[in-house]
C-alpha positions as CSV (number, residue, x, y, z in Angstrom):
1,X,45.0,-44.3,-1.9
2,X,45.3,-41.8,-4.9
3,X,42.5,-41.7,-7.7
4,X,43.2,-43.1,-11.5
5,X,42.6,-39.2,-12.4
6,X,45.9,-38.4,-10.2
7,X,48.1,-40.8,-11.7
8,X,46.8,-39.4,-15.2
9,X,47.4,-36.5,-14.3
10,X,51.1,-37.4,-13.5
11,X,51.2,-39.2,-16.9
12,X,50.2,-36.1,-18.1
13,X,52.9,-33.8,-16.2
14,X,55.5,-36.4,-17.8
15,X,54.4,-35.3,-21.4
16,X,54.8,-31.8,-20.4
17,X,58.2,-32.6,-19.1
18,X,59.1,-33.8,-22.6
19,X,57.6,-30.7,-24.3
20,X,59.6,-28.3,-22.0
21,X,62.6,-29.7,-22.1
22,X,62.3,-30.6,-25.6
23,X,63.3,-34.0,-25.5
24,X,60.9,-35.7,-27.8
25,X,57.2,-35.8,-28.3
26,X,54.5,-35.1,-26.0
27,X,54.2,-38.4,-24.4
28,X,54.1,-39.4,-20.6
29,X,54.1,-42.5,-18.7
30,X,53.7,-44.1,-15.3
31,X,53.9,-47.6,-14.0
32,X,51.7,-48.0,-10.5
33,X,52.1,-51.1,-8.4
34,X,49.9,-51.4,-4.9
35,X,48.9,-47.5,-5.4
36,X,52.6,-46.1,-5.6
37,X,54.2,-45.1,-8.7
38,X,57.4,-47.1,-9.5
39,X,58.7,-45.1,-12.7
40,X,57.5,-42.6,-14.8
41,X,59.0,-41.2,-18.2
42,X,58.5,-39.3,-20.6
43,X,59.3,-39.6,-24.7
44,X,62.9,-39.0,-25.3
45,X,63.5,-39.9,-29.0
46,X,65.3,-36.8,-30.1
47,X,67.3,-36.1,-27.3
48,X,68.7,-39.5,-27.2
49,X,68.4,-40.4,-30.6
50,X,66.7,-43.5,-30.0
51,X,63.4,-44.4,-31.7
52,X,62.6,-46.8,-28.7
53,X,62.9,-44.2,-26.5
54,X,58.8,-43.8,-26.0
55,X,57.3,-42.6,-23.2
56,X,55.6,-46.9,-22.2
57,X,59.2,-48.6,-23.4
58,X,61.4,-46.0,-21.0
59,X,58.7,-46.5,-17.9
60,X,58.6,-50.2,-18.5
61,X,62.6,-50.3,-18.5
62,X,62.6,-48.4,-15.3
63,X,59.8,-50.2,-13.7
64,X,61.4,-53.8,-14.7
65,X,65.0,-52.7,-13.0
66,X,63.5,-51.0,-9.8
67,X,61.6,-54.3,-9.2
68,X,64.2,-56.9,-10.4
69,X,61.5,-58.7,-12.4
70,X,60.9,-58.3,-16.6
71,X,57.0,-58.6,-15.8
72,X,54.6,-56.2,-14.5
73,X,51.7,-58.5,-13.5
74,X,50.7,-56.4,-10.5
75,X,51.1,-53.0,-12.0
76,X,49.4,-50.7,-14.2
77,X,50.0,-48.4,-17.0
78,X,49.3,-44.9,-16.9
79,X,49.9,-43.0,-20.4
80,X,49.1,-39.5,-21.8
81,X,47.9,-41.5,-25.2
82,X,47.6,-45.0,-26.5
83,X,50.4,-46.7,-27.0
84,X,51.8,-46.9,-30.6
85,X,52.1,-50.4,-32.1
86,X,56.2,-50.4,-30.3
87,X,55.1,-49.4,-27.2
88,X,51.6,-51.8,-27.6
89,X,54.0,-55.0,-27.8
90,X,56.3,-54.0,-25.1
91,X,52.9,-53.3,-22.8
92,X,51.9,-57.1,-23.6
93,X,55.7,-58.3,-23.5
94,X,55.9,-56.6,-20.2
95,X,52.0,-58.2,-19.1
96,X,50.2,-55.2,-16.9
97,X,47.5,-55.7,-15.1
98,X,46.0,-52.8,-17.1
99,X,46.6,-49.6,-19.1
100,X,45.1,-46.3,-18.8
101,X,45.4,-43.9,-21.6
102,X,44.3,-40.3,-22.0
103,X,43.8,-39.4,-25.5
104,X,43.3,-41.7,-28.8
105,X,45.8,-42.7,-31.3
106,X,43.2,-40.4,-33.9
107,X,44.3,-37.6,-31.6
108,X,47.7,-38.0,-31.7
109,X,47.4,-38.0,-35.8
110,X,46.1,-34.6,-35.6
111,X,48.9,-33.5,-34.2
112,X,51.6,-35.4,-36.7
113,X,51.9,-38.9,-34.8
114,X,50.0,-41.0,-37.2
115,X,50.8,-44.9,-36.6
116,X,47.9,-46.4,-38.4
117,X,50.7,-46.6,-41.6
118,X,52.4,-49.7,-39.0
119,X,49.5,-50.7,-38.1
120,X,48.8,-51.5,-41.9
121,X,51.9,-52.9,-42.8
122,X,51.9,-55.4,-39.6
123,X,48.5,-56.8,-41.8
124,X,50.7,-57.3,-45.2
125,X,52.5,-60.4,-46.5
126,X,56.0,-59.6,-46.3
127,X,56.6,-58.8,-50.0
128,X,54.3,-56.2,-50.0
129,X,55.6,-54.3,-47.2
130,X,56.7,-50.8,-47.6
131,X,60.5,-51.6,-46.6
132,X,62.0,-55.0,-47.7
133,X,62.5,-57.9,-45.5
134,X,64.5,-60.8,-47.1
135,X,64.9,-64.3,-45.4
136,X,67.9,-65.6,-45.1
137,X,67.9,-69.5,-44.2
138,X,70.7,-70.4,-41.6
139,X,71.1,-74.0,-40.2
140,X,73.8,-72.2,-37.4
141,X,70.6,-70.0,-36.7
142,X,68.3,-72.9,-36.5
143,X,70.7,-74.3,-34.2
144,X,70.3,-71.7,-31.7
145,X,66.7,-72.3,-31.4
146,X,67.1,-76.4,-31.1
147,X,69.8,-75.6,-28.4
148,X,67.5,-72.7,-26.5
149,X,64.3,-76.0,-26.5
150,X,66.4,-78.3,-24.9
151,X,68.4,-75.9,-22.3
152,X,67.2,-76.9,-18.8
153,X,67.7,-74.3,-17.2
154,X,66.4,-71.1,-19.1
155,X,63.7,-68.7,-18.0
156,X,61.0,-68.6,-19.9
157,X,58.6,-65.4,-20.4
């Protein structure tokens, strides 16, 4: 059975990938279950022009199809940093047994990949948030909801 350090290490060899091929920051990620990796990924934002397209999200995705399942309970998370908030919610959406992380979200500032500016606006009423989110009130949309609460025979997560 491999070592945490060698599955960091292949966390780490997925950032690289994203370095030299240029496809987005210097991110990498693995998903283990039962000491075998089921995905890894790297960050792809530029390359696909996707701002979801982190390093956790992609390896999550991957993991999720490969095992038919949108839960990771018996898995763990392997990442070349900690996850920004995006990837953070899709880690706890996703429910790992546990994450791994190699460097800080303080390191990842000093190299331009601050987050603490969302991690500040999560902690403000909406009005005072940096970009302007308006309520709109809709009975059809309420209606959804009341029909989603009584449906019998939806999955819940």
């Amino acid at each position: 059975m491999h070592n945490h350090s060698y599955f960091m290490d292949l966390a780490i060899q997925e950032a690289q990938k994203a370095l030299d091929s240029n496809t987005g920051g210097p991110f990498g990620a693995i998903v283990v279950k039962d000491g075998i990796v089921i995905a890894s990924s790297h960050n792809q934002v530029t390359s696909t022009n996707d701002p979801t397209a982190h390093a956790e999200v992609n390896a999550i995705r991957e993991a999720c199809q490969k095992l038919g399942k949108f839960q990771l309970d018996d898995c763990m998370i392997y990442t070349s940093c900690e996850p920004c908030p995006m990837c953070l919610g899709a880690i706890y959406w996703a429910r790992p047994k546990k994450v791994f992380y190699a460097l800080s979200r303080i390191d990842a500032a000093e190299i331009g990949f601050d987050d603490q500016f969302i991690y500040n606006e999560i902690n403000k009423d909406l009005s005072d948030r940096e970009i302007e989110f308006e309520e709109l009130k809709s009975d059809s949309a309420n209606s959804v909801f009341q029909n989603w609460k009584l449906k019998t025979d939806k999955i819940n997560y």
